[in-house]
Each structure stands twice: as structure tokens, then as C-alpha cells.
C-alpha positions as CSV (number, residue, x, y, z in Angstrom):
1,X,0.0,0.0,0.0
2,X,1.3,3.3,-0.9
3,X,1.9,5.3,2.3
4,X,1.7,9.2,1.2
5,X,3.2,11.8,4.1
6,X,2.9,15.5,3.7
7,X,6.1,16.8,4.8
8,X,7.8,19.9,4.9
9,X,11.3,20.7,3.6
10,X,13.8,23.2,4.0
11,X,17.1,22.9,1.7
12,X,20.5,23.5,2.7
13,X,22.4,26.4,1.1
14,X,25.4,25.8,-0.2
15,X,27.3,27.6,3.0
16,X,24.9,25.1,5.0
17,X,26.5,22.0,3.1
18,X,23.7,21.8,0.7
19,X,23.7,23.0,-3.0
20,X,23.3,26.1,-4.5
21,X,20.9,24.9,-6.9
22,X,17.1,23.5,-5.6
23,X,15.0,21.2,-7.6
24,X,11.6,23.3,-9.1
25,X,10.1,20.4,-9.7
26,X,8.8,17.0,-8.7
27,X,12.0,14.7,-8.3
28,X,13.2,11.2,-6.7
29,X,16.0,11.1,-4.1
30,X,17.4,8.8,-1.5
31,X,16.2,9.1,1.9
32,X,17.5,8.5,5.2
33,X,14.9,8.9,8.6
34,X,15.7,10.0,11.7
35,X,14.8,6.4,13.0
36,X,16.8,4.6,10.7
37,X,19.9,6.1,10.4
38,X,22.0,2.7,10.7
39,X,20.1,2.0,7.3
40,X,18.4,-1.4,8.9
41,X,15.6,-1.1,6.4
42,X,18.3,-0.6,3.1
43,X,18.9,3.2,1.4
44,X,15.2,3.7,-0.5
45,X,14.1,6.8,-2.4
46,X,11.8,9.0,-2.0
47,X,9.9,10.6,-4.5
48,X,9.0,14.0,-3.8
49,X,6.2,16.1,-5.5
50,X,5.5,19.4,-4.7
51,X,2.8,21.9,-3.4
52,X,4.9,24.4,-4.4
53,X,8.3,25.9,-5.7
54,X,10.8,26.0,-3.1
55,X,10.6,29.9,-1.6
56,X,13.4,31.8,-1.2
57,X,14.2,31.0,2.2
58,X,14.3,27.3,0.6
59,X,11.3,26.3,2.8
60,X,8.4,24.3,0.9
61,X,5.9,21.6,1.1
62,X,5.1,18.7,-0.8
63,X,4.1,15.0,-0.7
64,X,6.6,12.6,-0.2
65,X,6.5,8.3,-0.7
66,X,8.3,5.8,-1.3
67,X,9.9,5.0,-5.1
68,X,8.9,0.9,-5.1
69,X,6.3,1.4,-2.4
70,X,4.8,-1.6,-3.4
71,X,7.4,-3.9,-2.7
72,X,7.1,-6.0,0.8
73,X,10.3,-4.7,1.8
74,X,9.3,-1.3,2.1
75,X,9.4,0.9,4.8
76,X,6.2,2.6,4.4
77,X,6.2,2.2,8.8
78,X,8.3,5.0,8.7
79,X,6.0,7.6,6.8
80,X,4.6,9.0,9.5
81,X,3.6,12.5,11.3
82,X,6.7,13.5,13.3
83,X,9.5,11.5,11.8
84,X,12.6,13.9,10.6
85,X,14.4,12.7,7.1
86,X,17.2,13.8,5.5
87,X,17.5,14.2,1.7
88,X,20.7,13.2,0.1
89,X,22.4,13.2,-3.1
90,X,26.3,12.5,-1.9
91,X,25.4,15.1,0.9
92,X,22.7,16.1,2.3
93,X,20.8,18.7,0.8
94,X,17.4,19.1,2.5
95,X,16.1,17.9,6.1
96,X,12.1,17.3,6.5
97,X,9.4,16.7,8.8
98,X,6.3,14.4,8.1
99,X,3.6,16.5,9.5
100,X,0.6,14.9,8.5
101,X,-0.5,11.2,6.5
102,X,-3.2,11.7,3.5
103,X,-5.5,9.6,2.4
């Protein structure tokens, strides 16, 4: 079953860590939660669709699940209101917050 959060995400500037460049659009990207940072559950992707454009304090919302959601492996138990990700590319480059499930 496709668990669907609605997060929000703020991306790291380049001074931060981050990149100076931020996606505009809907995009896939691995994803590490706060929960499982030892990456028990494997590195998955997320795929991340936005509300909006990122504003220019980098701040946005969006809707955020699982790339291969389907599969039984997945760890759609950690989609859920509260849990902190990070979004990472060989860095990260955005931290999040699941603040709500839709249905």
C-alpha cells in the first residue's frame, strides 16, 4: 500500500552544506529517517512532489512516498507525522518533517 506523508522541507544552502541549486520540480532522491539512520531497512528513495516551488528562504511543502512502495520490503512504517528525514544526493541537501498522513 502506498503510504503518502505531507512533509515539509527546507534545503540547505550551499554555506549550509547543501547545493546552491534547488529542484523546481517534482523529483526522486534517496532518503535517510531519523529512526533509521544505521540503514536497517536498506537506502530507499523517496519521491517528492511538490505543493509548491521551493521559496526563497528554501522552505516548501510537498508530498513525499516511497519510489517501489509496493514492494514487501518497504518501509512505508516510517512515513509518518513526526518522523525527521534527510534528503541526500552524496550530501545532504534538505532535512524534513512528516507533518501529516493523506489519504
Amino acid at each position: 500500500m502506498k503510504t503518502v506523508g505531507t512533509v515539509k522541507i527546507y534545503f540547505l544552502t550551499a554555506e549550509e552544506g547543501g547545493q546552491s541549486i534547488i529542484p523546481v520540480g517534482n523529483f526522486s532522491i534517496p532518503i535517510i529517517f531519523e529512526e533509521d539512520r544505521e540503514l536497517i531497512n536498506g537506502l530507499w528513495s523517496a519521491v517528492i512532489e511538490f505543493h509548491n516551488s521551493p521559496n526563497t528562504q528554501r522552505d516548501t511543502t510537498a508530498d513525499l512516498y516511497l519510489a517501489f512502495h509496493e514492494k514487501e520490503e518497504a518501509p512505508n512504517h516510517l512515513i509518518k507525522p513526526g518522523m525527521k528525514f534527510e534528503l541526500t544526493t552524496n550530501r545532504v541537501i534538505a532535512r524534513g518533517v512528516i507533518k501529516s498522513l493523506k489519504n
